[in-house]
TIMARDO-766526 format. One record per residue (C-alpha): x, y, z. Coordinates in Angstrom, 3 decimals. Layout:
REM residues N
+----------+----------+----------+
:     east :    north :       up :
+----------+----------+----------+
:        X :        Y :        Z :
...
+----------+----------+----------+
//
This chain:
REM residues 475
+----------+----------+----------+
:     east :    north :       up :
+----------+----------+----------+
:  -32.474 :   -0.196 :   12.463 :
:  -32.219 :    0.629 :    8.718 :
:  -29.928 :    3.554 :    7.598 :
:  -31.600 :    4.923 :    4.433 :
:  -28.324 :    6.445 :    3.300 :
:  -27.256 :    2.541 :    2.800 :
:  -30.113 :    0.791 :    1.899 :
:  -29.897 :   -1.076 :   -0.973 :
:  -30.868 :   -0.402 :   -4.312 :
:  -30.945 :   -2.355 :   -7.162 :
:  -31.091 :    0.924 :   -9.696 :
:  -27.807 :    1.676 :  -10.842 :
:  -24.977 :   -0.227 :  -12.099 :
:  -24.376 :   -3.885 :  -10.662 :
:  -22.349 :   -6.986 :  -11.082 :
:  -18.802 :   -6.827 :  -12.498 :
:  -19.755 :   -3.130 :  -13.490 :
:  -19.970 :   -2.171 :   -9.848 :
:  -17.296 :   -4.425 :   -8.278 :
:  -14.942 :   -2.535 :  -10.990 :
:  -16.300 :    0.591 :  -10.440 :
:  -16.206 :    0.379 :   -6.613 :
:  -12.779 :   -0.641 :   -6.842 :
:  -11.746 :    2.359 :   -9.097 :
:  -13.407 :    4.878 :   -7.134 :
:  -11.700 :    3.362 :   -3.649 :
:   -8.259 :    3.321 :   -5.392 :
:   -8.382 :    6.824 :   -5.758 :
:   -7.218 :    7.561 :   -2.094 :
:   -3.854 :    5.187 :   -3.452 :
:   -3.427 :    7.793 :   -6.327 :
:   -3.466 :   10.417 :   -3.376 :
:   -1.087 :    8.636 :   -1.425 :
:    0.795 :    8.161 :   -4.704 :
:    0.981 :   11.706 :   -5.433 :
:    1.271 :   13.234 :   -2.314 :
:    4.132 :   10.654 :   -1.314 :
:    5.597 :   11.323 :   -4.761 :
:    5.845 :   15.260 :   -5.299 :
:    7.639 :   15.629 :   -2.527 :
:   10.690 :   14.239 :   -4.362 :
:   10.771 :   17.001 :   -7.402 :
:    9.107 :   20.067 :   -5.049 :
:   12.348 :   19.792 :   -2.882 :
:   14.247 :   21.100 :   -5.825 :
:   12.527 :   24.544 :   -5.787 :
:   11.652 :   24.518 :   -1.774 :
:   15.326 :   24.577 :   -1.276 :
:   15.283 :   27.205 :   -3.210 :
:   12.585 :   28.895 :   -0.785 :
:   13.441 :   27.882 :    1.816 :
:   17.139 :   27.277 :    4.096 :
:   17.182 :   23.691 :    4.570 :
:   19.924 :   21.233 :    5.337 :
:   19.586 :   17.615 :    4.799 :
:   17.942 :   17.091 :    8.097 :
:   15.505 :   19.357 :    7.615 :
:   14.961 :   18.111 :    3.779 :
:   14.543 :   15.156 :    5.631 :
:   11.885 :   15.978 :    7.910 :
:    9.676 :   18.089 :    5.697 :
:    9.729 :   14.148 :    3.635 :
:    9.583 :   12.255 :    6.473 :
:    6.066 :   14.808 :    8.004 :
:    3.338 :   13.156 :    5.839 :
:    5.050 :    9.508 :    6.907 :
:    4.889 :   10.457 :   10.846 :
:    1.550 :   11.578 :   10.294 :
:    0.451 :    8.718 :    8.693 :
:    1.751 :    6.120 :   11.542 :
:   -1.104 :    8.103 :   13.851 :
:   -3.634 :    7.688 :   10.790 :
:   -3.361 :    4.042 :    9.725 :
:   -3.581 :    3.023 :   13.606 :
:   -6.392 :    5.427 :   14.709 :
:   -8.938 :    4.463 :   11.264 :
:   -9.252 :    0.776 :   12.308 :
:  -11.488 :    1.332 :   15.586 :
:  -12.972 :    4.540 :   13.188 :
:  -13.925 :    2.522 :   10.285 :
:  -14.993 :   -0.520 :   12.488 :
:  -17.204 :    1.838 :   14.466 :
:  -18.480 :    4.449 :   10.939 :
:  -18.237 :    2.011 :    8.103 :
:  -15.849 :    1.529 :    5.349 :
:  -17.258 :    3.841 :    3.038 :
:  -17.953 :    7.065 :    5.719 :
:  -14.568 :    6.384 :    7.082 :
:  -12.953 :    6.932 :    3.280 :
:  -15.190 :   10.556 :    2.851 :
:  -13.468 :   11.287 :    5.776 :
:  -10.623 :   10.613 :    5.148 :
:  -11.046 :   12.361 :    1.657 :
:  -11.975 :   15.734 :    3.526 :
:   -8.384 :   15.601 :    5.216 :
:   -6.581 :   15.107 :    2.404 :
:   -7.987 :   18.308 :    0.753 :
:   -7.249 :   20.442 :    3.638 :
:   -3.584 :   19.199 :    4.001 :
:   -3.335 :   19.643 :    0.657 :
:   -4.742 :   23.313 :    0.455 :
:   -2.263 :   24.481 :    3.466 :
:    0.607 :   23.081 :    1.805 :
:    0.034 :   24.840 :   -1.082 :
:    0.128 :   28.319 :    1.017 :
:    2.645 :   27.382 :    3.411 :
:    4.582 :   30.411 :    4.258 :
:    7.612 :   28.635 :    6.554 :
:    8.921 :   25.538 :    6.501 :
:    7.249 :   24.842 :   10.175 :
:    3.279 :   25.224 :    8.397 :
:    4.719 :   23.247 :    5.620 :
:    5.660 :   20.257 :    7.958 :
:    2.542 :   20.567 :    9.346 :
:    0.306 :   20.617 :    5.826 :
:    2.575 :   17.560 :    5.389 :
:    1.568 :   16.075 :    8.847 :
:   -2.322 :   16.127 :    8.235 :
:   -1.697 :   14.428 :    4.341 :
:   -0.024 :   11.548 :    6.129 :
:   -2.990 :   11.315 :    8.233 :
:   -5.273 :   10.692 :    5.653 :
:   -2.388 :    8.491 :    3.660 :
:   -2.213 :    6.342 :    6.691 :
:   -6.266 :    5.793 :    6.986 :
:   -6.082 :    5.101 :    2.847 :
:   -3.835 :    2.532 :    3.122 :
:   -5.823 :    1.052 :    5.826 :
:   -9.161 :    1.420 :    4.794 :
:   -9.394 :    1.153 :    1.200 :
:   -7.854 :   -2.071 :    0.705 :
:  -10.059 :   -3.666 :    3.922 :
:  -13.326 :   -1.834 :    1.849 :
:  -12.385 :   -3.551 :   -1.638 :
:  -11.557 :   -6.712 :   -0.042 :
:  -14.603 :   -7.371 :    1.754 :
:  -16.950 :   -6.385 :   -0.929 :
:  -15.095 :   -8.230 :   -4.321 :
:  -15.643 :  -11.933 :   -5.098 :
:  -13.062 :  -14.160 :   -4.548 :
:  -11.937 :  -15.039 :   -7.921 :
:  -11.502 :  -11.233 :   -8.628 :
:  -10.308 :   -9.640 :   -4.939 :
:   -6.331 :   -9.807 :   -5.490 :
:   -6.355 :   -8.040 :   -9.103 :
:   -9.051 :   -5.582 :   -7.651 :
:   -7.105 :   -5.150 :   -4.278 :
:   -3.684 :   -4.382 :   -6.017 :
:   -5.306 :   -2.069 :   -7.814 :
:   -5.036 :    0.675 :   -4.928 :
:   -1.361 :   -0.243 :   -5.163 :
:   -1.353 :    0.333 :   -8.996 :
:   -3.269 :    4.094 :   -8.377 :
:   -0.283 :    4.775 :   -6.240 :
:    2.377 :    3.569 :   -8.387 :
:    0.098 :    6.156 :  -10.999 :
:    0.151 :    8.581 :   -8.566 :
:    3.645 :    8.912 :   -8.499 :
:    4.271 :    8.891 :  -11.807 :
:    1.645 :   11.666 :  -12.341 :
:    3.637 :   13.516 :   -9.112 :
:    6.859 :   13.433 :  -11.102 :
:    5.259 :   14.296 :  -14.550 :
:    3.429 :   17.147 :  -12.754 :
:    7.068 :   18.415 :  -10.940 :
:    8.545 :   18.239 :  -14.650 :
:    5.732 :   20.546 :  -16.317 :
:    5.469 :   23.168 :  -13.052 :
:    9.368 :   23.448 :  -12.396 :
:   10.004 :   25.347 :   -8.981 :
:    5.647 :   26.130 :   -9.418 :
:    6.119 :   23.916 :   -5.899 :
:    3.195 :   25.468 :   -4.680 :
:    0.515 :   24.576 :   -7.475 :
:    2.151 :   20.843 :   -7.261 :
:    0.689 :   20.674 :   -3.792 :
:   -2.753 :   22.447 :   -4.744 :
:   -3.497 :   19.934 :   -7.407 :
:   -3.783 :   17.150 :   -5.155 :
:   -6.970 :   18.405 :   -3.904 :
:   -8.573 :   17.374 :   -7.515 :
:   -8.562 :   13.497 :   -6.854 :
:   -9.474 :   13.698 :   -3.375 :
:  -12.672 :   15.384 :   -4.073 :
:  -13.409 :   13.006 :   -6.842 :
:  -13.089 :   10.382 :   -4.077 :
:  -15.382 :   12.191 :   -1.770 :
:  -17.959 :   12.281 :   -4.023 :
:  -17.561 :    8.943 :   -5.847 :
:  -17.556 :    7.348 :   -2.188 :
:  -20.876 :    9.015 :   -1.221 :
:  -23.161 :    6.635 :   -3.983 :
:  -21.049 :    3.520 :   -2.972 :
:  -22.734 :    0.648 :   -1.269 :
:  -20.903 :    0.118 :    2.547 :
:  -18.997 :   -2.854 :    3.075 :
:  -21.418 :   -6.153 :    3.326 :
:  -19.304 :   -7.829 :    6.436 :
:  -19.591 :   -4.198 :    8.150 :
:  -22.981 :   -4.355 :    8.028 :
:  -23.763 :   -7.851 :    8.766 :
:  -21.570 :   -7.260 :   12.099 :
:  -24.105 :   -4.268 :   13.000 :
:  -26.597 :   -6.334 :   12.473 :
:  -28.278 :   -5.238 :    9.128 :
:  -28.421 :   -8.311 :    7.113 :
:  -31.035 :   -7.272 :    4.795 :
:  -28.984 :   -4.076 :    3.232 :
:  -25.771 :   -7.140 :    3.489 :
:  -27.514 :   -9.353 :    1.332 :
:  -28.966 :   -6.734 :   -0.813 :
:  -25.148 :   -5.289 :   -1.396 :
:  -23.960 :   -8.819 :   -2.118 :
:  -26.904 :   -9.404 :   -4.656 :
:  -25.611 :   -6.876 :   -6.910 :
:  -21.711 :   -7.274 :   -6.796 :
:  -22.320 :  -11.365 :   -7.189 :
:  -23.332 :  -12.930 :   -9.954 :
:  -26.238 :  -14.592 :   -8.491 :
:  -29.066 :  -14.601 :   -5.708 :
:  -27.848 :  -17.915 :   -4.522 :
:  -23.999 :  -17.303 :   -4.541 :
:  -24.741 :  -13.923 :   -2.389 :
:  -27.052 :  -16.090 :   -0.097 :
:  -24.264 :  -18.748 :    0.227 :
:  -21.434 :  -15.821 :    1.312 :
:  -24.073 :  -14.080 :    3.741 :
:  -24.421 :  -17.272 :    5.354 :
:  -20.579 :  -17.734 :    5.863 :
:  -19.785 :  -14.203 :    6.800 :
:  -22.852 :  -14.666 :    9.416 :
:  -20.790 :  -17.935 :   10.342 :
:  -17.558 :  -16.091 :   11.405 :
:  -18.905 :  -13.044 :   12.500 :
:  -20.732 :  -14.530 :   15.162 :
:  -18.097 :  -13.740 :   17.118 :
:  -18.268 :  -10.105 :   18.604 :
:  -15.841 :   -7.748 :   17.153 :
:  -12.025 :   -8.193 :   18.513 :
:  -10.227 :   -6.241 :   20.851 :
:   -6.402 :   -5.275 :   20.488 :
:   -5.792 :   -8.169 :   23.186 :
:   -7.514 :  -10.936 :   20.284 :
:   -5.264 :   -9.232 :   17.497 :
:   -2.162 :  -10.719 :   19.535 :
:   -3.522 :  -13.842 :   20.739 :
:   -2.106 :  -17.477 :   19.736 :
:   -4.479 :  -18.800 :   16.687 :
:   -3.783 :  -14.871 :   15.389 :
:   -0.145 :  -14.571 :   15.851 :
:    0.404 :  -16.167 :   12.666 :
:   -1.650 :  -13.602 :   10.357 :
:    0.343 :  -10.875 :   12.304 :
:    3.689 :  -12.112 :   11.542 :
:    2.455 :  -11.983 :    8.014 :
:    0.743 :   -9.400 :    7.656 :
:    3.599 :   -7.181 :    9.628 :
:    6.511 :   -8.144 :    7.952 :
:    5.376 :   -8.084 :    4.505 :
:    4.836 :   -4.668 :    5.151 :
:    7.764 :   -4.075 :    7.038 :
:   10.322 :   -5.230 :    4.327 :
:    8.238 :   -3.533 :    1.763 :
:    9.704 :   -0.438 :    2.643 :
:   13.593 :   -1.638 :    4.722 :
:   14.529 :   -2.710 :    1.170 :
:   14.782 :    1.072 :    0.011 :
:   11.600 :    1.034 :   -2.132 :
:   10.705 :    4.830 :   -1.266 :
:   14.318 :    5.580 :   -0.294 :
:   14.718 :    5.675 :   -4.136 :
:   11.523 :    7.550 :   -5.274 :
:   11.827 :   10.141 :   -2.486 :
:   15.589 :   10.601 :   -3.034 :
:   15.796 :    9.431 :   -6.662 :
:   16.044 :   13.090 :   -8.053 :
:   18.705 :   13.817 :   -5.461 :
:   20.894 :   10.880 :   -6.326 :
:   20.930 :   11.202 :   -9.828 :
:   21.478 :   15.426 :   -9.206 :
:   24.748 :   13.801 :   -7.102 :
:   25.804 :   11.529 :   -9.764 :
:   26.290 :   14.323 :  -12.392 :
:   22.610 :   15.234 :  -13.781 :
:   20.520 :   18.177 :  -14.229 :
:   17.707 :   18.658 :  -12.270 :
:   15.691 :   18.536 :  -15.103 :
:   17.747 :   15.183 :  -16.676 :
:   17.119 :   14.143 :  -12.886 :
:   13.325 :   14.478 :  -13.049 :
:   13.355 :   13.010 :  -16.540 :
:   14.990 :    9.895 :  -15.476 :
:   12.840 :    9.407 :  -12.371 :
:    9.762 :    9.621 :  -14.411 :
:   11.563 :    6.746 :  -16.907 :
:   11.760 :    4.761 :  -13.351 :
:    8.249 :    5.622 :  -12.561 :
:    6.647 :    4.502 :  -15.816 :
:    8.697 :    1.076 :  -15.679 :
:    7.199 :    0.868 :  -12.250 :
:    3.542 :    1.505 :  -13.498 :
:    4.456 :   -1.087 :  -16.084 :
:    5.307 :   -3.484 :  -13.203 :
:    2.564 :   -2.989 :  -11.396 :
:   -0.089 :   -3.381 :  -14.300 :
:    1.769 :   -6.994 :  -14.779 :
:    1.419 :   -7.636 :  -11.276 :
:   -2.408 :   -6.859 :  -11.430 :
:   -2.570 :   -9.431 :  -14.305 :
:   -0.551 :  -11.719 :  -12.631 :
:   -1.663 :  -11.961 :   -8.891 :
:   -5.067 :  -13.946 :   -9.124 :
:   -3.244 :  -16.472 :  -11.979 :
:    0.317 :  -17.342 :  -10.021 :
:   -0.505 :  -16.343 :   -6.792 :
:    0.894 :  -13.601 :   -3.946 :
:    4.021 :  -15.537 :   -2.805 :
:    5.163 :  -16.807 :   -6.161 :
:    4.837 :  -13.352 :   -8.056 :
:    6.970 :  -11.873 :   -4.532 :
:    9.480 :  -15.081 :   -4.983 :
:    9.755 :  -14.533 :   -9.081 :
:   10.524 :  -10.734 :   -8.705 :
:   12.539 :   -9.797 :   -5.494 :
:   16.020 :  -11.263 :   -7.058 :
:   15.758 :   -8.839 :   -9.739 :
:   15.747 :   -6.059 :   -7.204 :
:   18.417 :   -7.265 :   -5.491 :
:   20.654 :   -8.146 :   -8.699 :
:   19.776 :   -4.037 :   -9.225 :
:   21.290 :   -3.013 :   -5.737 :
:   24.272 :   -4.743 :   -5.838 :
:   25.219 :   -3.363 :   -9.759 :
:   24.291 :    0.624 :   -7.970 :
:   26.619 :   -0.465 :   -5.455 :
:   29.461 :   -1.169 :   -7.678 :
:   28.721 :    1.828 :   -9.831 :
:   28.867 :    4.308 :   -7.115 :
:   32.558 :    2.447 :   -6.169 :
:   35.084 :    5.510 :   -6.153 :
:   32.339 :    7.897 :   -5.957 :
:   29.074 :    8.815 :   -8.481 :
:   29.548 :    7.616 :  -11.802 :
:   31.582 :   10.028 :  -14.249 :
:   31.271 :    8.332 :  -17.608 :
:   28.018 :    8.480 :  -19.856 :
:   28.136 :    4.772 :  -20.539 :
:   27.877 :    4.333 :  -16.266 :
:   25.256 :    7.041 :  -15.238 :
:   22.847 :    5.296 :  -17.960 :
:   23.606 :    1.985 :  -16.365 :
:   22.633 :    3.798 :  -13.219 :
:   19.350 :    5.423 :  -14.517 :
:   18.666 :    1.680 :  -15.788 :
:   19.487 :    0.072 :  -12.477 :
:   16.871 :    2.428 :  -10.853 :
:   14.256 :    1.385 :  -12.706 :
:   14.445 :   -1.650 :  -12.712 :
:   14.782 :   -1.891 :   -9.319 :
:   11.554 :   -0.013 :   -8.836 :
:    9.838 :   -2.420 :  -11.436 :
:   10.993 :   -5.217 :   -9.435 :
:   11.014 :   -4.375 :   -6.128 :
:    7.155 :   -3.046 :   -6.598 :
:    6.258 :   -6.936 :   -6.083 :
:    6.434 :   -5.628 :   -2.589 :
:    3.564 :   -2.603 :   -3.032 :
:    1.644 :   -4.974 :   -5.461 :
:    1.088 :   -7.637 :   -2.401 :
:    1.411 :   -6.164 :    1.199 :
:   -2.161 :   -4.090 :    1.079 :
:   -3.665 :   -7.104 :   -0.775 :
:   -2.127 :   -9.502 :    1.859 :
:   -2.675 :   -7.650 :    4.605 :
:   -6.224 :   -6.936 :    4.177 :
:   -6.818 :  -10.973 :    3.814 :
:   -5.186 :  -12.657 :    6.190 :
:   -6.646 :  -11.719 :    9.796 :
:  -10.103 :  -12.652 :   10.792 :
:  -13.046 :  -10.836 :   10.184 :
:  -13.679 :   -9.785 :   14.225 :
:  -10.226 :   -7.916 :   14.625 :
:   -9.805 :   -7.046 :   10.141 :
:   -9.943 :   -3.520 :   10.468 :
:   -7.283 :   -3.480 :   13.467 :
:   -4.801 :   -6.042 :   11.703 :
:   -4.820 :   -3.912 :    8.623 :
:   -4.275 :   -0.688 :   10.876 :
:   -1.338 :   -2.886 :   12.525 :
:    0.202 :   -3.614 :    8.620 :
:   -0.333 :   -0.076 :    7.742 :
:    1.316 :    0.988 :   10.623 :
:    4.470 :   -1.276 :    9.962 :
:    4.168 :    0.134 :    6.577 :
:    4.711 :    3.354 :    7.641 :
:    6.850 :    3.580 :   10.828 :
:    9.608 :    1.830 :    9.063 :
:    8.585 :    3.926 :    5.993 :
:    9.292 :    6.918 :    8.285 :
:   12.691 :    5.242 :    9.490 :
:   13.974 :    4.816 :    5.614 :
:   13.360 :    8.443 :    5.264 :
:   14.674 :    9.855 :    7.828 :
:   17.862 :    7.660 :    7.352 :
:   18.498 :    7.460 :    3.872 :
:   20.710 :   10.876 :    3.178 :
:   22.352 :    9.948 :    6.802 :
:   22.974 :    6.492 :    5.365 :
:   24.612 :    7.573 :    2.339 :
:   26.712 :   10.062 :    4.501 :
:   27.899 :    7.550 :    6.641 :
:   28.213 :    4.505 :    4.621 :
:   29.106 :    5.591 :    0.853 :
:   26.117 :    5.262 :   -1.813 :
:   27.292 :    1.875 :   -2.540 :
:   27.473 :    0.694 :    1.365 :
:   23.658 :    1.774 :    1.437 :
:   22.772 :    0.548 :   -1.946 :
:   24.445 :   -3.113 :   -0.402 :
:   22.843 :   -2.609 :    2.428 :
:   19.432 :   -2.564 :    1.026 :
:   20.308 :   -5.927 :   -1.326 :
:   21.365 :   -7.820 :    2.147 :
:   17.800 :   -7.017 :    3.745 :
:   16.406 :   -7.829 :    0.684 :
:   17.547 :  -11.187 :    0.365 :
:   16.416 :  -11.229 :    4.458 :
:   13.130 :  -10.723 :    2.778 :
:   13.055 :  -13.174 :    0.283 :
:   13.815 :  -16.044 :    3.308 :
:   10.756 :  -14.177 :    5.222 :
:    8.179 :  -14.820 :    2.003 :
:    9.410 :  -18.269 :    1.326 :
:    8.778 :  -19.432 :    5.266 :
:    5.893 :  -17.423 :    6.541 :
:    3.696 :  -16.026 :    3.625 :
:    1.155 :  -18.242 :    2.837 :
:   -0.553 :  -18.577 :   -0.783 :
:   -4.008 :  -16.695 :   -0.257 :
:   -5.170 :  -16.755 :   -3.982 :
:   -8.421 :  -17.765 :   -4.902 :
:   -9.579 :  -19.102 :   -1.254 :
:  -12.057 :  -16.822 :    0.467 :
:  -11.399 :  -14.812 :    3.763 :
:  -13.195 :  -17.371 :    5.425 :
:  -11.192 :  -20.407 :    4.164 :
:   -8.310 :  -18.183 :    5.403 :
:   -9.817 :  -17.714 :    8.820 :
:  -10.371 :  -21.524 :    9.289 :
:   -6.543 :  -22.209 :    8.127 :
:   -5.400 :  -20.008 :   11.530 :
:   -8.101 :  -21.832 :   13.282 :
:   -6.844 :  -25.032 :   12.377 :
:   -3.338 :  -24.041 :   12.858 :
:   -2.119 :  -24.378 :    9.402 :
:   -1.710 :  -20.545 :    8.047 :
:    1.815 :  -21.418 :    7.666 :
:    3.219 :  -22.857 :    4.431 :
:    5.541 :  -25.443 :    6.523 :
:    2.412 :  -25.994 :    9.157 :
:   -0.018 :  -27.021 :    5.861 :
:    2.733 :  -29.526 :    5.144 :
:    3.486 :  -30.898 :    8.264 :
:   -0.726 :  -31.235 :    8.903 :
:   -0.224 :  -33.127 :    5.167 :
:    2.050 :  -35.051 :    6.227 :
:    0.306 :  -35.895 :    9.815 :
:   -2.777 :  -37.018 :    7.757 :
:   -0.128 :  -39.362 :    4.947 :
:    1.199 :  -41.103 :    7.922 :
:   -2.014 :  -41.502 :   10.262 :
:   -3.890 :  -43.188 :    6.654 :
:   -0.925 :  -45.435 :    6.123 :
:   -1.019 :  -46.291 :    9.449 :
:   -4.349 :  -47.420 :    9.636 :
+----------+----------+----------+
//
């Protein structure tokens, strides 16, 4: 049956045009999650002004929009397997205008928590979602630069959040209202999309696939070729959560979960939630505070436009290899500068503002590959639940961080935490070295046959090499 809503149509813009213009439009739900993530960090200066609230509580109205966000990432991969890509991301659009609307006329801390509940909800499904949707309908040769870019509209996002804080001052309330501009943008820019080829072809609709793949290829025969490989793998009927853990699977999980989960243990959005706060604690003004975050945030941006460059030319695993050190070198000077207490001289809270950004330049090696990784390594039949399973190890330990970082820095000192974070960094570093594998410029189908064939595994490919050396020379 043929859905005239996604037929295809050859009017319109095609080709690199509308590979580059599907990917903008889809990154705007990272710029959300940017934002909204991000705004939280300079509107706490004038909520506790508003409002009582301790550090718990500081803690929880942060840590709302990451709970909620745990129940969105893992409840849009059954949606958008069973909607579409491209209804799924209206919808979750919709959400993130209401959330946004109630936070702006929150009245109590308790309908505030809850405006910030409903944004993670629609963060979660973004981070799911929109990275599976540009995935599966870019070419192979341009998915990873295309892919990041949802990570570079959030690194955007933020810096637009803490621009936006700086300009409004305690205005906390219009920071929240403006983030219903981008999601409606999104709404509408998602509604004269084409749907996701690989969703269609697994409901059966291979004529609109094929018509979808003719204009965002560069020929008739290329798009031909890729139908008749998707139609290859997704013979198979679509997964259930049983398949996602099975054996020939595991690996992609592994993968896919941890990347995500020591994207956020090594403190990334410890520092640009709290970064404000730390620097208030070290001896600035709020406004020197904000000022310096924003410094952080457009070395980050800067970061993340290098990774887009350089992900399709060195690959996922060597750009994560070249950068984590530097974050870690950045921890461990914090650490020594918060020795004794916050930093009194001029000369040492500079050092400190430095250190900050630079560790969010380099530690953003993380955002730049987990959504791009984890929306390529799992098999087409259980995609959009492996991505909801990254997501949601994205954000539970995202939700952890938060709710632990002020505790942390109670308990331990700012430099035990700041130490802290550069041991599980270097943790990390092991984990991409031994079970990332290199994913650039092979399509999700090559990647697929690797699990197949047991081989996903950078030490598996070389012991298979090394299997097929010896069996030639012995022959």
């Amino acid at each position: 049956m043929t859905h005239a809503s996604d037929a295809p149509s050859h009017r319109g813009p095609s080709g690199k045009t509308l590979v580059i213009l599907v990917s903008i439009v889809a990154a705007l739900g990272g710029l959300l999650f940017g934002y909204d993530t991000g705004i939280i960090g300079v509107a706490l200066l004038g909520l506790s002004k508003q409002f009582v609230m301790d550090d718990t509580m500081k803690q929880i109205v942060t840590g709302a929009i990451i709970f909620g966000a745990i129940f969105g990432c893992l409840g849009t991969g059954p949606l958008s397997d069973r909607l579409g890509r491209r209804r799924s991301i209206v919808l979750l659009g919709l959400v993130f205008v209401i959330g946004s609307v109630l936070s702006a006329v929150a009245q109590s801390v308790e309908v505030l928590i809850l405006a910030r509940f409903l944004l993670g909800l629609s963060a979660g499904s973004a981070t799911q979602i929109i990275p599976v949707y540009i995935a599966e309908v870019t070419p192979p040769k341009h998915r990873g630069k295309l892919v990041v870019m949802f990570q570079l509209m959030v690194v955007f996002g933020i810096l637009v959040a803490y621009l936006t804080g700086f300009a409004l001052g305690d205005a906390w309330r219009w920071m929240f209202a403006l983030g219903t501009i981008p999601a409606v943008v999104l709404m509408l820019g998602m509604i004269v999309l084409p749907e996701s080829p690989r969703w269609l072809l697994g409901q059966g609709r291979e004529e609109e696939a094929l018509g979808i793949l003719e204009r965002v290829r560069e020929s008739r025969q290329g798009a031909r070729q890729e139908l008749d490989e998707i139609k290859e793998i997704s013979a198979r009927p679509e997964g259930t959560w049983r398949d996602l853990f099975s054996d020939w699977v595991r690996p992609a999980l592994i993968a896919g979960f941890g990347i995500a989960m020591f994207s956020q243990i090594t403190g990334n959005n410890a520092i640009i939630y709290y970064a404000p706060t730390i620097l208030s604690n070290a001896g600035f003004d709020e406004n020197a505070s904000i000022l310096a975050s924003i410094g952080g945030a457009v070395l980050l941006n800067i970061a993340t436009v290098f990774g887009v460059l350089m992900v399709d030319k060195i690959g996922r695993k060597r750009f994560l290899i070249w950068m984590v050190p530097g974050s870690i070198v950045a921890l461990i000077v914090m650490g020594i500068l918060f020795m004794g207490g916050a930093p009194t001289s001029a000369a040492g809270q500079w050092t400190l503002v430095a250190c900050l950004a630079l560790y969010m330049a380099f530690n953003c090696s993380f955002g730049v590959c987990l959504w791009l990784i984890n929306a390529e390594v799992y098999p087409l039949f259980v995609r959009g639940k492996g991505a909801s399973v990254g997501a949601f190890s994205h954000w539970i330990f995202n939700l952890i961080v938060t709710l632990t970082t002020l505790t942390l820095i109670n308990a331990l000192g700012t430099s035990g935490t700041f130490w802290l974070y550069a041991l599980i960094s270097t943790l990390a570093l092991v984990f991409v070295i031994r079970y990332i594998p290199e994913t650039n410029g092979r399509s999700l189908e090559q990647i697929e046959a690797d699990l197949k064939a047991g081989t996903f595994f950078p030490k598996d490919r070389r012991k298979s090499a090394s299997s097929g050396e010896a069996a030639v020379s012995t022959s």
